[in-house]
C-alpha positions in Angstrom: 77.5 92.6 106.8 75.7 96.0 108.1 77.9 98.9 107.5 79.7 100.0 110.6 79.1 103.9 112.0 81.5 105.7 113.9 80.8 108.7 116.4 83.2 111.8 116.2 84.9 110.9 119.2 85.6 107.2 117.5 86.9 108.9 114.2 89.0 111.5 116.6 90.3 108.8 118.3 91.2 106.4 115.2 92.8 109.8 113.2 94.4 111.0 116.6 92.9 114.0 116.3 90.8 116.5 118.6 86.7 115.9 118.1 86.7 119.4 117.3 89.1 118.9 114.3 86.9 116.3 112.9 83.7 118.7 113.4 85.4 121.6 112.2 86.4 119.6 108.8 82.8 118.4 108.4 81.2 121.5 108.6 82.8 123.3 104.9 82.7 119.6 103.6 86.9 119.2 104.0 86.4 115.8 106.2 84.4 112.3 105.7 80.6 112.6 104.9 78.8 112.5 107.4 75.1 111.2 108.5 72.8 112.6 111.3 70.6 110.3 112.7 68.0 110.8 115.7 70.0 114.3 116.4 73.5 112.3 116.2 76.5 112.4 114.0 77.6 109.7 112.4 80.2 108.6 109.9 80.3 105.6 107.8 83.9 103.4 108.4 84.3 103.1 104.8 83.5 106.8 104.3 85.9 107.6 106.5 88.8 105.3 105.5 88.0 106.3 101.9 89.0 110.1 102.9 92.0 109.1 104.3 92.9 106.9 101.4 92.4 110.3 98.7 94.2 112.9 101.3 97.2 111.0 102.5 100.7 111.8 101.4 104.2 110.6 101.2 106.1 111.6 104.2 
């Protein structure tokens, strides 16, 4: 199965966060890895659930 992208808004959307947030974290390397494709921004599902997975806490 191809590996599924997500665009800033999706991953905004998904942490219920601002798009900004997300691009702000990219930037100094504190979010998911990102890819840029064609002049886009793009961030791998497992990528992404694999940051939330090492940075979530007990609340």
């Amino acid at each position: 199965m191809p590996e599924q992208y997500l665009t800033t808004e999706q991953v905004a959307t998904w942490l219920q966060i601002a798009p900004k947030t997300v691009w702000n974290r990219r930037s100094p390397g504190l979010g998911p890895p990102a890819l840029k494709t064609y002049g886009h921004v793009r961030y791998a599902r497992a990528n992404v659930e694999a940051r939330i997975a090492s940075t979530a806490e007990v609340a």
